[in-house]
N, C-alpha and C positions, 0 to 999 in steps of 0.2 A: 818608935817605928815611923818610917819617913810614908806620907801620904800623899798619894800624888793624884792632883785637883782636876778640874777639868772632866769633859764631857769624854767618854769611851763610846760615843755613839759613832759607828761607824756609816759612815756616807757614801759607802761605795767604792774610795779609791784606796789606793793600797797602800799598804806601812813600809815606811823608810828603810833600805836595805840599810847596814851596818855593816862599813867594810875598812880594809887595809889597815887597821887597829894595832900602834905600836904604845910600848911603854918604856921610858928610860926614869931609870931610878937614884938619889943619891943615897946618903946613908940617913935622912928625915923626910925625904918629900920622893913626889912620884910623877911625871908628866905625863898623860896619854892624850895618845892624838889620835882620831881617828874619821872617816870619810861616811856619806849617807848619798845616797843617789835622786836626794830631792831634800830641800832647805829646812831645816830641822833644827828644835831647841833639845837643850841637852841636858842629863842631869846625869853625874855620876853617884852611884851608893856601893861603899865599901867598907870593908872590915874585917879585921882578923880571925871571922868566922865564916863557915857558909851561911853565905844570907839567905832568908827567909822570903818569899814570896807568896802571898796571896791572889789569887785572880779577882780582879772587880767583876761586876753585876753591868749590868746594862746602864743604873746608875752611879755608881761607883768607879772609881779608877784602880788601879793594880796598888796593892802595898807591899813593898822591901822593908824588910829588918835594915838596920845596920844604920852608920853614919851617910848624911847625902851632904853634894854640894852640887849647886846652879853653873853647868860650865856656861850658859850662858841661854837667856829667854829671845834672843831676838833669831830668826830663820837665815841657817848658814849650811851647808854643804863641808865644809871644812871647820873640823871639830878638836877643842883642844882643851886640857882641863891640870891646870896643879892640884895636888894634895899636897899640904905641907902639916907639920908637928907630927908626920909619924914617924914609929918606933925604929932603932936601926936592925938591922937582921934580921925583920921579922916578915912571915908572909903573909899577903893581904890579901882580900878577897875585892873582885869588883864586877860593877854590871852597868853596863851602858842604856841609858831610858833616854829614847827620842822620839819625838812628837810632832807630827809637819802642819802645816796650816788648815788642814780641813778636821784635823786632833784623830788621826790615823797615831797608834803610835807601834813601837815597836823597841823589842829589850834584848840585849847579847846573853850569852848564854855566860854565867857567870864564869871568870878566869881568876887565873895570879898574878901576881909579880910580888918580887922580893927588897926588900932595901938594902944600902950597904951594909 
């Protein structure tokens, strides 16, 4: 299970919207791109089940089941993330975790997409 670090202390301002969210797929890899309406790091967790999520504690952060990858730690607006070695044909699960500078964060409502 992928653990995601950081403080969930909220400070008042508000969690990153998650928007315009596309996916194109080949027959091993997966691209999504998608937009936040304030400068945000990104981590995608996917997998060919429904993931699992825990809610963190005031000290603790949220935990997702499944495989994670860092689409990227530094604060961006415009988001983009490969999956590559996966299976062909098969459906994947995934969920979007972004984070903005004041560690507001906020998680997409888990989705699909399919391989060739």
């Amino acid at each position: 299970n992928a653990k995601m670090n950081g403080t969930s202390v909220n400070t008042g301002g508000t969690s990153p919207s998650i928007y315009s969210t596309s996916v194109g797929t080949t027959n091993n890899s997966a691209t999504i791109n998608w937009n936040t309406n304030e400068n945000s790091s990104a981590i995608v967790y996917y997998g060919t089940s429904f993931p699992s999520m825990v809610e963190g504690s005031p000290t603790t952060g949220v935990t997702i089941g499944g495989s994670s990858m860092l689409a990227h730690s530094d604060l961006r607006s415009s988001h983009s993330a490969t999956l590559n070695s996966l299976s062909s044909n098969t459906m994947y699960y995934y969920v979007l975790y972004v984070r903005d500078a004041e560690g507001n964060e906020s998680i997409s409502w888990p989705a699909t997409f399919r391989t060739n």
